[in-house]
C-alpha positions as CSV (number, residue, x, y, z in Angstrom):
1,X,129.6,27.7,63.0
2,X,126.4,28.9,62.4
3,X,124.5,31.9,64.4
4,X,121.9,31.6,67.1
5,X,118.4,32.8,66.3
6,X,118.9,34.6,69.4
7,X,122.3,36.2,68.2
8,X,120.9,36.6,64.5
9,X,118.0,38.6,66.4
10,X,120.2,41.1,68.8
11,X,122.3,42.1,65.9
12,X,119.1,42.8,63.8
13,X,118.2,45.2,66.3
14,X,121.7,46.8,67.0
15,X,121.6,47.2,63.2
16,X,118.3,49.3,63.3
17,X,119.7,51.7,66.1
18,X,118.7,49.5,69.4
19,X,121.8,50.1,72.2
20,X,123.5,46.9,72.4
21,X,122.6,44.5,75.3
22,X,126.5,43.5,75.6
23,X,127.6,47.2,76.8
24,X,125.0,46.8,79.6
25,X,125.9,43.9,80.9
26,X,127.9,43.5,84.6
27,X,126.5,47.0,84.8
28,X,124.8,48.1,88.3
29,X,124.7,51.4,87.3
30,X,125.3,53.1,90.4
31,X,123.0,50.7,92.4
32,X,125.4,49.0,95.7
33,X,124.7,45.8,96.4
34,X,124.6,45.7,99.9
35,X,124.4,42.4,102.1
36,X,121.2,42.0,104.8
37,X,122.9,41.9,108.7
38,X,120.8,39.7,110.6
39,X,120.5,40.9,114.6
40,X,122.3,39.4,116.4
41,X,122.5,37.9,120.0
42,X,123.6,41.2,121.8
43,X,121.0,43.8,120.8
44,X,118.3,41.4,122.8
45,X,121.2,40.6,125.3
46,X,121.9,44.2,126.1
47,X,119.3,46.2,125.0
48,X,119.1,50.1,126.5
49,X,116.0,49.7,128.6
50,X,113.7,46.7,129.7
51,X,111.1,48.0,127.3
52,X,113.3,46.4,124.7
53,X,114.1,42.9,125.6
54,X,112.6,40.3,124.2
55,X,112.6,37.7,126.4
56,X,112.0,39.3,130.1
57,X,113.1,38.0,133.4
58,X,110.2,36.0,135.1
């Protein structure tokens, strides 16, 4: 099989002193993902003072 252009072109550079692409991959270097937490239902429910509710008794 023959080689990508794309290949062809990332060696060329590896050859010439460029750091590899490959050893970077997967690599979060020291970043942590971290998932967003929606609020939810009891921080409006039972909030610490009537200031903070939302929705306020009529």
């Amino acid at each position: 099989m023959s080689k990508s252009a794309a290949r062809k072109k990332m060696e060329k550079r590896i050859q010439q002193g460029v750091l590899d692409p490959r050893i970077e991959r997967g690599s979060w270097h020291g970043v942590k993902p971290v998932t967003k937490i929606k609020p939810d239902k009891r921080k409006y429910a039972f909030a610490k003072n009537d200031d903070d509710r939302v929705f306020k008794a009529a």
